[in-house]
KEKE-577005 format. One record per residue (C-alpha): residue number from 1; y, z, x. Coordinates in nm, 3 decimals. Example, Ala and Ser with C-alpha at 12.3 -4.5 7.8 and 13.67 -1.06 7.14 Angstrom:
% residues 2
+-----+---------+---------+---------+
! num !       v !       w !       u !
+-----+---------+---------+---------+
!   1 !  -0.450 !   0.780 !   1.230 !
!   2 !  -0.106 !   0.714 !   1.367 !
+-----+---------+---------+---------+
END
This chain:
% residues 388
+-----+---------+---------+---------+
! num !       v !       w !       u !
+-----+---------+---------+---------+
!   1 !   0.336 !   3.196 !   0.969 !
!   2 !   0.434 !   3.553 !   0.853 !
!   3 !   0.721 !   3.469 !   0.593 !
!   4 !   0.940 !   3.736 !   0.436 !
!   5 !   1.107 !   3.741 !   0.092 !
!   6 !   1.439 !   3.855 !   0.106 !
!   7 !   1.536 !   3.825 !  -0.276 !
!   8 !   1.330 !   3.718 !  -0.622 !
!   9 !   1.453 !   3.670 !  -0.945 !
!  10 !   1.357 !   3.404 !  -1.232 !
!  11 !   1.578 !   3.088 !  -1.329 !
!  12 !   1.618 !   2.828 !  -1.643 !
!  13 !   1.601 !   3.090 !  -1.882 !
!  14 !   1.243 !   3.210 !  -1.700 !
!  15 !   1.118 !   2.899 !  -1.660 !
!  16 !   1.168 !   2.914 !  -1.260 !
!  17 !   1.143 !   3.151 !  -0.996 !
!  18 !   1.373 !   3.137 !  -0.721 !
!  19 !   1.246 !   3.348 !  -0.381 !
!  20 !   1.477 !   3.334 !  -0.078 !
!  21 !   1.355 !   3.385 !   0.279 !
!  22 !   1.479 !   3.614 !   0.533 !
!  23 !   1.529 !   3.318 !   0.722 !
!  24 !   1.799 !   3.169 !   0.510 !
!  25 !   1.554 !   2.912 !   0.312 !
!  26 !   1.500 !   2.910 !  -0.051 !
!  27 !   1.222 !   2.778 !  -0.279 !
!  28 !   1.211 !   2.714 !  -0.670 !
!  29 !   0.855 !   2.756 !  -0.804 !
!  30 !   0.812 !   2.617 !  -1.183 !
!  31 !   0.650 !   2.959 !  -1.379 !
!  32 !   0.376 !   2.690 !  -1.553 !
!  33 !   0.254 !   2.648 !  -1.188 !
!  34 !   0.272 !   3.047 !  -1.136 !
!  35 !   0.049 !   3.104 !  -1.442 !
!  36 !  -0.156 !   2.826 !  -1.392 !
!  37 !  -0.255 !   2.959 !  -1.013 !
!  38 !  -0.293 !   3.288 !  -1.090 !
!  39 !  -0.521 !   3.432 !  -0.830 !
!  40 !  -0.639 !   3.757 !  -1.028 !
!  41 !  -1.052 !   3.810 !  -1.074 !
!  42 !  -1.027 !   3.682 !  -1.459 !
!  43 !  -0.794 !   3.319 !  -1.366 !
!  44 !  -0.973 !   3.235 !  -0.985 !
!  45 !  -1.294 !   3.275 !  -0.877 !
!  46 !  -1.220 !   3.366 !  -0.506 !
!  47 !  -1.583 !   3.308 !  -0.409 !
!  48 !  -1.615 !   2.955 !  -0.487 !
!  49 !  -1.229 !   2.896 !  -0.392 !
!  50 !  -1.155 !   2.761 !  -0.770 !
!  51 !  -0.992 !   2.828 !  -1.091 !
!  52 !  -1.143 !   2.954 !  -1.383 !
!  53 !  -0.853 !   2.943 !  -1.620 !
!  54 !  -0.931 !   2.699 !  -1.870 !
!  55 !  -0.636 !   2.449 !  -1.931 !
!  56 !  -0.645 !   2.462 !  -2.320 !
!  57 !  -0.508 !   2.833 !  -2.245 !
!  58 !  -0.263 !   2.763 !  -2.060 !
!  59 !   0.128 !   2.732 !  -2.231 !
!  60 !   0.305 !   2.490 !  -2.068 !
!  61 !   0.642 !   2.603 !  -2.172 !
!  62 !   0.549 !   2.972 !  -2.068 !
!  63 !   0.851 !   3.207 !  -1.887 !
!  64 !   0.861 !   3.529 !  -1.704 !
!  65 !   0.857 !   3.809 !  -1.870 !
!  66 !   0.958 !   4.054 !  -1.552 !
!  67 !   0.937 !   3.977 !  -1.220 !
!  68 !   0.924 !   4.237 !  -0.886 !
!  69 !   0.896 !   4.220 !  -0.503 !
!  70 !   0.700 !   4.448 !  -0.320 !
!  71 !   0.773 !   4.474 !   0.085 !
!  72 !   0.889 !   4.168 !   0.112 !
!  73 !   0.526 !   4.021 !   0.122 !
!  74 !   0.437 !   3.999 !  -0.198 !
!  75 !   0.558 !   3.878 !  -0.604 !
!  76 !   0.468 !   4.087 !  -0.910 !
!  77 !   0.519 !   3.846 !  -1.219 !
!  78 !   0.434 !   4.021 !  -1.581 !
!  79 !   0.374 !   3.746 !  -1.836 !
!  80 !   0.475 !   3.798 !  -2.236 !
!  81 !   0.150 !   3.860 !  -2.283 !
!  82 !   0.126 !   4.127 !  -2.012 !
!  83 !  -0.118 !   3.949 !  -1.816 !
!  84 !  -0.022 !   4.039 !  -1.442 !
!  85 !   0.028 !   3.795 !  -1.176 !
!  86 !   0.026 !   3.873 !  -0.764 !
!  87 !   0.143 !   3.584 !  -0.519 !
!  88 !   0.167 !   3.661 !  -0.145 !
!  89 !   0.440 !   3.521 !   0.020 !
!  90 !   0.209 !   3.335 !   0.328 !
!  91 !   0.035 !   3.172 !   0.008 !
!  92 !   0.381 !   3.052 !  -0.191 !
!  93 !   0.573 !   2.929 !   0.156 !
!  94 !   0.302 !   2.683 !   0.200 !
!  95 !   0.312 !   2.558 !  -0.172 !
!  96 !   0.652 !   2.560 !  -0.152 !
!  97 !   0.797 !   2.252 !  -0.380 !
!  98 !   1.049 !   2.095 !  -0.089 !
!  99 !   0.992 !   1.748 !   0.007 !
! 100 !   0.988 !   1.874 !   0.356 !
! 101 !   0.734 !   2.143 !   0.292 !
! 102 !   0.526 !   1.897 !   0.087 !
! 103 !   0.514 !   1.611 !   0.349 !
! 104 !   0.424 !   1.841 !   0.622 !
! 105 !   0.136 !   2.020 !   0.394 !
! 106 !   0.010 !   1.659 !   0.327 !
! 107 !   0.034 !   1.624 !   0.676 !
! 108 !  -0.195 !   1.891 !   0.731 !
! 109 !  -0.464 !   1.783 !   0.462 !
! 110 !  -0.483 !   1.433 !   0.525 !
! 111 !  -0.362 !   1.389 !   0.872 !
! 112 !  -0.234 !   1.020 !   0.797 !
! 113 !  -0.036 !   0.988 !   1.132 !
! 114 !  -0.162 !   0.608 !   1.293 !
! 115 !  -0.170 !   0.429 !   1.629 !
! 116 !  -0.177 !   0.096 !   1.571 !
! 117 !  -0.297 !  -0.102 !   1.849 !
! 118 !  -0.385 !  -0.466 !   1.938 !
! 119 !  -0.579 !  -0.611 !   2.272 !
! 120 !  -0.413 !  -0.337 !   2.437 !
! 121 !  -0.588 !  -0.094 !   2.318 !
! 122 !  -0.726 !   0.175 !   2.568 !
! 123 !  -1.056 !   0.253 !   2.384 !
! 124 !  -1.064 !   0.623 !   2.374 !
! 125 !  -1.414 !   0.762 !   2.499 !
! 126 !  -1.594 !   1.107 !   2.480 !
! 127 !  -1.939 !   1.191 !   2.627 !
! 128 !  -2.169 !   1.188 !   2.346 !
! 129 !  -2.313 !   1.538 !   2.413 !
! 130 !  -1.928 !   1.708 !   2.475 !
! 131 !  -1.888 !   1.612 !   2.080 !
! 132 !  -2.224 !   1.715 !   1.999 !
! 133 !  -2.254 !   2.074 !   2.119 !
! 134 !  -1.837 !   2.151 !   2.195 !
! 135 !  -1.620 !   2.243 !   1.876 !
! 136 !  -1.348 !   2.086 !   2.062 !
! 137 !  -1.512 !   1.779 !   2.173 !
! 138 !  -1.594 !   1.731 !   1.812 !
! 139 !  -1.231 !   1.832 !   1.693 !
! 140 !  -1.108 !   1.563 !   1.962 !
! 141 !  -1.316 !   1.291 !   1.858 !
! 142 !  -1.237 !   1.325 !   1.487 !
! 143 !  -0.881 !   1.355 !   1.494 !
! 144 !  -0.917 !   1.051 !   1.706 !
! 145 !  -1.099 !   0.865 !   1.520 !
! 146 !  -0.903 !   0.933 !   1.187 !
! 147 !  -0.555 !   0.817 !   1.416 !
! 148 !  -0.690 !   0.529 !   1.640 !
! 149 !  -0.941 !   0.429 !   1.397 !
! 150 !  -1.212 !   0.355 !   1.728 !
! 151 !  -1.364 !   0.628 !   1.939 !
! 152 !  -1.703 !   0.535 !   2.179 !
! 153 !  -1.895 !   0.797 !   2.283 !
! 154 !  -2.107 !   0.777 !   2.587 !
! 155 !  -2.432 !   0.836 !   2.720 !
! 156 !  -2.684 !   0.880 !   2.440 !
! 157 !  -3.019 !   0.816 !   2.439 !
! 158 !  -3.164 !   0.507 !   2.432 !
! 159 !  -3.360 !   0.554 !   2.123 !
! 160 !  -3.341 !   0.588 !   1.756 !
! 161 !  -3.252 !   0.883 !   1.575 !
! 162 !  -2.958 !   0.957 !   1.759 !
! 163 !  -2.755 !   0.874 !   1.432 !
! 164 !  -2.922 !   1.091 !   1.221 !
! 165 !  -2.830 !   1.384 !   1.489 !
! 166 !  -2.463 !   1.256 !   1.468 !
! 167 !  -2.498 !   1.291 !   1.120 !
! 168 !  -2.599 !   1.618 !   1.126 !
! 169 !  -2.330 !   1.749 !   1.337 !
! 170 !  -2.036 !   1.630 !   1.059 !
! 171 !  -2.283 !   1.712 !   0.746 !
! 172 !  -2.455 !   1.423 !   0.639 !
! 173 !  -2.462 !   1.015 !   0.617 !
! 174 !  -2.458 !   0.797 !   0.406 !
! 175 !  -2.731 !   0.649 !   0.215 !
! 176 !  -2.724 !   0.271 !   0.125 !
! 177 !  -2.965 !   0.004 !   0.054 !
! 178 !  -3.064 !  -0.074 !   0.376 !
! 179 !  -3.130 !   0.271 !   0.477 !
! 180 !  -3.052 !   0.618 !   0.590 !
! 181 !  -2.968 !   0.369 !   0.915 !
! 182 !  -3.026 !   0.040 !   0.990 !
! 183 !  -3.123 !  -0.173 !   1.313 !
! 184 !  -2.923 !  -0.419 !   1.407 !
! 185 !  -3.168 !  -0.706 !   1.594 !
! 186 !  -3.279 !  -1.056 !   1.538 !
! 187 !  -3.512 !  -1.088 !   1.247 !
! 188 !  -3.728 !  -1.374 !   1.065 !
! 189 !  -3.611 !  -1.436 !   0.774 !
! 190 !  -3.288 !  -1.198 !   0.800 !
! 191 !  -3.144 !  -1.045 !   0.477 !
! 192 !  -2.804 !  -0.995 !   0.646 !
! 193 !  -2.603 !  -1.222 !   0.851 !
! 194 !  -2.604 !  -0.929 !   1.114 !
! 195 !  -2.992 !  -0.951 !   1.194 !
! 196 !  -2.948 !  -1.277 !   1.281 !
! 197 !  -2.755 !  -1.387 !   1.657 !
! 198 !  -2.495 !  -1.609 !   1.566 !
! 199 !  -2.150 !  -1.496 !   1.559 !
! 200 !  -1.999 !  -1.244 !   1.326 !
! 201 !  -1.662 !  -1.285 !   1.195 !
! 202 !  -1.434 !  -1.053 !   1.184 !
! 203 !  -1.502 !  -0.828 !   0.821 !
! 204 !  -1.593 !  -0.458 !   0.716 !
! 205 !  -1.926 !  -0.339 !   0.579 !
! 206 !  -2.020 !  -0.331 !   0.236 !
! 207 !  -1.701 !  -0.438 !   0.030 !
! 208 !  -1.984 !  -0.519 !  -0.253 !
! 209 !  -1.979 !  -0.133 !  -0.321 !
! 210 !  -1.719 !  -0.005 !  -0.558 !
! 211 !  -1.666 !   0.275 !  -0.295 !
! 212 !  -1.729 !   0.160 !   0.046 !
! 213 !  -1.853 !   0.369 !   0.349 !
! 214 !  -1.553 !   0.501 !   0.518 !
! 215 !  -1.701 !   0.526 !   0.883 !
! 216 !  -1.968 !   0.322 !   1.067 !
! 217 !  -2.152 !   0.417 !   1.372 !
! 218 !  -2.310 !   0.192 !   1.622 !
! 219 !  -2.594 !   0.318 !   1.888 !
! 220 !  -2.665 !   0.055 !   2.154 !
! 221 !  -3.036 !   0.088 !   2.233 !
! 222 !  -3.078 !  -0.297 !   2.409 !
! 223 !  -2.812 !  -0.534 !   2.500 !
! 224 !  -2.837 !  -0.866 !   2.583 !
! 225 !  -2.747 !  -0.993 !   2.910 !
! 226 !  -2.526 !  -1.259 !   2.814 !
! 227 !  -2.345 !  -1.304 !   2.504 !
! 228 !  -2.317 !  -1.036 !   2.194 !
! 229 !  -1.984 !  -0.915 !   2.295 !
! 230 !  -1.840 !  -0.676 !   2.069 !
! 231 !  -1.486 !  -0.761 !   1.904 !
! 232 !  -1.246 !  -0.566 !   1.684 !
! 233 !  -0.935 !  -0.526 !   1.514 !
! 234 !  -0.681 !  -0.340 !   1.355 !
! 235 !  -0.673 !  -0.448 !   0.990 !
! 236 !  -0.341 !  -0.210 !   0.871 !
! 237 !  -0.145 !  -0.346 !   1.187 !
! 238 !  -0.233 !  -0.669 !   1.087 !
! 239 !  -0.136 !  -0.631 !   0.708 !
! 240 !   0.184 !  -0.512 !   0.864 !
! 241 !   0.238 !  -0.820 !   1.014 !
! 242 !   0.120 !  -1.056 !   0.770 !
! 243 !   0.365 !  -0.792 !   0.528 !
! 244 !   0.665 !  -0.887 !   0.727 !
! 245 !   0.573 !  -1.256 !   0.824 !
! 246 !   0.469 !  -1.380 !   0.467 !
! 247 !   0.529 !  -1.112 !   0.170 !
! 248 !   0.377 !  -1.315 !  -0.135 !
! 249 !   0.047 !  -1.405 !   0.113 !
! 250 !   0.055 !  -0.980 !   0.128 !
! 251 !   0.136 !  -1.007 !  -0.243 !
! 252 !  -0.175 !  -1.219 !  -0.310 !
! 253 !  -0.407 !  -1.067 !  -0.075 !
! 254 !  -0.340 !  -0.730 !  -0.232 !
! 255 !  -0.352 !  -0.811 !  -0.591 !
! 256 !  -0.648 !  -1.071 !  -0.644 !
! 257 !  -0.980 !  -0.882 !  -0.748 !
! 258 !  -1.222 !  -1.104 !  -0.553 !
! 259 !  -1.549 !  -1.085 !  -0.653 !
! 260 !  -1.837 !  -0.980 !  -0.364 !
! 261 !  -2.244 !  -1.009 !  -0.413 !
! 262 !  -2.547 !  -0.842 !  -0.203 !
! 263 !  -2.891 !  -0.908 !  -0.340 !
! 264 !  -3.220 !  -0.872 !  -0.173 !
! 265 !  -3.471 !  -0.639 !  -0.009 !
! 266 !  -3.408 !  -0.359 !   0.232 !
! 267 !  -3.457 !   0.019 !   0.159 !
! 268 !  -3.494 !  -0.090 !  -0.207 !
! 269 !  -3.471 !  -0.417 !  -0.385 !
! 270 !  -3.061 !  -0.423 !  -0.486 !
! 271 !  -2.860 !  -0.633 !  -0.661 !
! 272 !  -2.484 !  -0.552 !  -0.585 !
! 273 !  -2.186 !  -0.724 !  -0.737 !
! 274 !  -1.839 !  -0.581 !  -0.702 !
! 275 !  -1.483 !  -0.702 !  -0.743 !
! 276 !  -1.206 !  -0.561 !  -0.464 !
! 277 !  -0.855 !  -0.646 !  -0.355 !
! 278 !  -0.894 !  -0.814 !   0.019 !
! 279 !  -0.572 !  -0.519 !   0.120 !
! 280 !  -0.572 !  -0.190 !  -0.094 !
! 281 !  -0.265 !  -0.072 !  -0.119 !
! 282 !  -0.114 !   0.270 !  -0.230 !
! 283 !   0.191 !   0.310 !  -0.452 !
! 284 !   0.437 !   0.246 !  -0.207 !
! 285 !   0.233 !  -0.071 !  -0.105 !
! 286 !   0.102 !   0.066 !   0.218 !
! 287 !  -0.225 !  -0.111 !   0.310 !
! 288 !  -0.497 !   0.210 !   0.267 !
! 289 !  -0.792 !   0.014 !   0.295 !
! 290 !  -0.942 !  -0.342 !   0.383 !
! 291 !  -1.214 !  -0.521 !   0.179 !
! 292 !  -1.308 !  -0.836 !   0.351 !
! 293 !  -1.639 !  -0.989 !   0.444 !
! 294 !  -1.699 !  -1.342 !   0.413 !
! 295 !  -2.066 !  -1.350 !   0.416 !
! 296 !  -2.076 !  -1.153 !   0.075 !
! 297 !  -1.752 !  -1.352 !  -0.080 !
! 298 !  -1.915 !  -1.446 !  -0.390 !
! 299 !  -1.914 !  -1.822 !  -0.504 !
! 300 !  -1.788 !  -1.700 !  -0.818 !
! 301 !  -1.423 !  -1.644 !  -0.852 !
! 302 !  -1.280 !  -1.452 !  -1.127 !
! 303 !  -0.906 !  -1.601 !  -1.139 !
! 304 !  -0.753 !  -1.953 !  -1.273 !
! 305 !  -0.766 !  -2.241 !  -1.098 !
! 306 !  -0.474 !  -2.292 !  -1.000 !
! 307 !  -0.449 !  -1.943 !  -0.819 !
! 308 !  -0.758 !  -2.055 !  -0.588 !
! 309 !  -0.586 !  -2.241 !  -0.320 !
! 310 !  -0.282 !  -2.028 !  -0.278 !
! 311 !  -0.494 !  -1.764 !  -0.270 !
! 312 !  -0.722 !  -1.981 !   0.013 !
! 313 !  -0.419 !  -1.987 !   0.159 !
! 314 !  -0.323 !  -1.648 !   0.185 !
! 315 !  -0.652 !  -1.530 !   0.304 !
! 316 !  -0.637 !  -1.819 !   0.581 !
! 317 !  -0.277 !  -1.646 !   0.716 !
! 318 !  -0.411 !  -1.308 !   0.732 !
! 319 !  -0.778 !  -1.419 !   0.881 !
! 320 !  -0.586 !  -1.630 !   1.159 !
! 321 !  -0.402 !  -1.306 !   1.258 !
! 322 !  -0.715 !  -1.078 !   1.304 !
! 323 !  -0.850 !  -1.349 !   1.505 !
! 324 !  -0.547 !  -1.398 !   1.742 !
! 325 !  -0.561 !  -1.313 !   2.086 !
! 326 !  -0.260 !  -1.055 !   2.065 !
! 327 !  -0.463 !  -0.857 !   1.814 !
! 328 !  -0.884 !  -0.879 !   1.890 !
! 329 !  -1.027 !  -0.677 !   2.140 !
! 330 !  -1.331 !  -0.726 !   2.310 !
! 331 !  -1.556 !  -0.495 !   2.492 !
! 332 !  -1.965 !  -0.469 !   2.560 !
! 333 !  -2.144 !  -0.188 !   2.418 !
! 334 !  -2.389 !  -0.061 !   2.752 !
! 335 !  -2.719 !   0.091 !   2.624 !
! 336 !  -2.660 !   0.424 !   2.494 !
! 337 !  -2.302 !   0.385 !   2.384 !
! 338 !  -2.227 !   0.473 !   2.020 !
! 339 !  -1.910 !   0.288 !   1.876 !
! 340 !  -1.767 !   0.527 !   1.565 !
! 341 !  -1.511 !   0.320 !   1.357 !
! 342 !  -1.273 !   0.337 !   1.072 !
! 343 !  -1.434 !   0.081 !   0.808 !
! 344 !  -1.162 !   0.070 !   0.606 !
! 345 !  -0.938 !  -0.030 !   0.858 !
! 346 !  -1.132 !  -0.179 !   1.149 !
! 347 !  -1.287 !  -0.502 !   1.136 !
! 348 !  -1.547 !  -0.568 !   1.370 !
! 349 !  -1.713 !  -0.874 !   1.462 !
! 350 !  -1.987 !  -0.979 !   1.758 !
! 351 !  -2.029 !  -1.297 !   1.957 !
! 352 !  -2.299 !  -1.508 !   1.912 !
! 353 !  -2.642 !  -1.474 !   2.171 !
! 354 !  -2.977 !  -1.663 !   2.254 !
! 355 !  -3.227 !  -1.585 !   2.099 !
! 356 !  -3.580 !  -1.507 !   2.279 !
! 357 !  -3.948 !  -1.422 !   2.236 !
! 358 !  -3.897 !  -1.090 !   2.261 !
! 359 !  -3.570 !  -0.845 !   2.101 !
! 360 !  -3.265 !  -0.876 !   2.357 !
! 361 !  -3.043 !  -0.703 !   2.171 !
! 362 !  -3.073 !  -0.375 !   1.947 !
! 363 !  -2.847 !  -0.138 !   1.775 !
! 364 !  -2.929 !   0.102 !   1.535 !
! 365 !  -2.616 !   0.151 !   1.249 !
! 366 !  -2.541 !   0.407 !   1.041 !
! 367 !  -2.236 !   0.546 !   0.805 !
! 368 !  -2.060 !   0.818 !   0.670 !
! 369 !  -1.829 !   0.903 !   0.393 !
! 370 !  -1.446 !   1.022 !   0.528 !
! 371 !  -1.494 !   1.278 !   0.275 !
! 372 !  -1.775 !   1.431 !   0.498 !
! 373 !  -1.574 !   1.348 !   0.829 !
! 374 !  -1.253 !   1.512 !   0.700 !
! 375 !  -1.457 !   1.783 !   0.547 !
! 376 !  -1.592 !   1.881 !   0.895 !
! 377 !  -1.254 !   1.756 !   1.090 !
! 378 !  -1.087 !   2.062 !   0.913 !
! 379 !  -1.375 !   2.315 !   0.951 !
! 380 !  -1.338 !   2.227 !   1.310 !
! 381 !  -0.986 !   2.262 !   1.287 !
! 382 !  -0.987 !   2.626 !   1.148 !
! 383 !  -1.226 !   2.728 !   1.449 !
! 384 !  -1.061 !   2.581 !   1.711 !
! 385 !  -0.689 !   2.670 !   1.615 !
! 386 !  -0.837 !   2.947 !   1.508 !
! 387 !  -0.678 !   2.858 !   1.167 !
! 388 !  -0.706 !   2.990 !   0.798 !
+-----+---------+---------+---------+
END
């Protein structure tokens, strides 16, 4: 993008600045967002990428004193204090206040484009190694994973540690109370539901935090040879249907704080209690983020009782969707697969397996924060579109 001003001038008495583009576009920029992101040595500190002018200095009914262009690249705005502002044009396009501009910068940020999907889904796979040592491998994978919510990658090791590499290669993982990463196996006296091999319902990890991990890795290192199938689903496509098929069920389900509880031993003796909403939503009521496990569903219920058994209710509607056969899918991990999920959207669940004298069935779990994902999803971004 190599933009050019064809004319400047300021609006509103000063209070806007109006630049139109050689190619026939215009933008309005409000001047207390000008001064505001100055990007002169004494208002941003280039270095760090942040600003260092202090709000309490800022006047929020400030106007332009004079304003210039310079080749048609680049703003001059003198403020009535004589402080001196330069904006490039590249720099102001982008920012540029137009609900087209802003959707498609948003766009850019956040990528929230989905594919839902239900038992059709065509589980996208990448070698394990591609996404480990190829910048576009890795790109791939992540852009995947933030639109399909499910990407396996193939042909790891059969050992542990293989998380902490994948960790590595997007930054870092998460740390929890049952470890830097966890194994997944049959276990006396099991602290979690998981380490035990009955069947898992459908749910996603660790609603019992106020912030729960945003994406969950699986490493098969031993499967079973019959039984422990793995299942998922796509939670926002099924909030959109339960949306459309039963709006005060979505109503319920997405404004009841239900209360979760974790206590035990792991990494650390814990004691976790947390209240979430079964479907976060976002201010236009768009499902952003699923909170359901059964298992940790307190026995303590924070509402009146007469709200408990529509809410029962609810909850019964939406669970008998995920479990539908137009919505689960159901594949087996091999040894040396590693399943990377969306946890805020994907629920995942396993099918039950004997038990024997010996483990028949081990995978070693692990998560990560979608701050750290998107973090390195746009790093990878810059290098492989060669992008600033």
């Amino acid at each position: 993008m190599n933009p050019g001003i064809q004319k400047v001038e300021a609006l509103d008495a000063g209070h806007f600045v109006r630049v139109e583009w050689e190619d026939g576009s215009e933008s309005r920029y409000p001047c207390v967002w000008l001064r505001d992101n100055c990007q002169c040595p004494r208002c941003f500190l280039r270095s760090a990428g942040a600003r260092r002018l202090v709000f309490e200095d800022l006047d929020v009914n400030i106007v332009v004193k004079e304003i210039a262009l310079a080749g048609r690249k680049k703003i001059y705005i003198t403020w009535p204090d004589e402080h001196a502002s330069e904006y490039e044009a590249e720099w102001l396009k982008k920012r540029c206040f137009s609900e087209e501009a802003r959707a498609e910068m948003q766009e850019d940020l956040f990528l929230p484009e989905r594919q839902y999907w239900g038992s059709d889904l065509q589980l996208p796979k990448i070698p394990f190694e591609e996404i480990m040592y190829n910048d576009e491998s890795a790109y791939k994978w992540l852009c995947t994973l933030k639109k399909v919510g499910i990407v396996l990658l193939t042909g790891a090791a059969t050992r542990q540690g293989e998380l902490v590499k994948l960790g590595h290669r997007i930054g870092f993982l998460r740390l929890t109370f049952y470890g830097p990463t966890w194994q997944v196996q049959d276990k006396a006296d099991a602290n979690n539901v998981a380490y035990t091999t009955g069947k898992l319902c459908f749910h996603t990890d660790y609603p019992v935090l106020q912030h729960p991990p945003g994406v969950q890795f699986l490493h098969c290192i031993k499967q079973t040879a019959a039984g422990g199938e793995s299942e998922v689903v796509d939670g926002f496509h099924v909030s959109n249907k339960l949306k459309k098929q039963n709006p005060q069920a979505y109503q319920i389900l997405s404004s009841t704080a239900v209360d979760y509880t974790d206590v035990g031993v792991d990494y650390c003796d814990f004691a976790v209690q947390c209240k979430q909403r079964i479907i976060d939503v976002d201010s236009r009521g768009q499902a952003v983020r699923i909170n359901y496990n059964n298992a940790t569903r307190d026995t303590v219920f924070d509402v009146p009782a007469e709200k408990v058994r529509p809410f029962y209710a609810a909850l019964k509607e939406f669970d008998d969707l995920l479990n539908s056969a137009e919505h689960k899918f159901t594949y087996k991990l091999k040894p040396g697969d590693i399943v990377t999920f969306d946890n805020w959207r994907v629920l995942h669940g396993r099918q039950s397996y004997h038990s024997g004298s010996e483990v028949t069935r081990h995978l070693e779990g692990a998560y990560a924060d979608w701050d750290v994902v998107m973090s390195r999803l746009r790093l990878l971004k810059k290098t492989v579109l060669n992008r600033d």
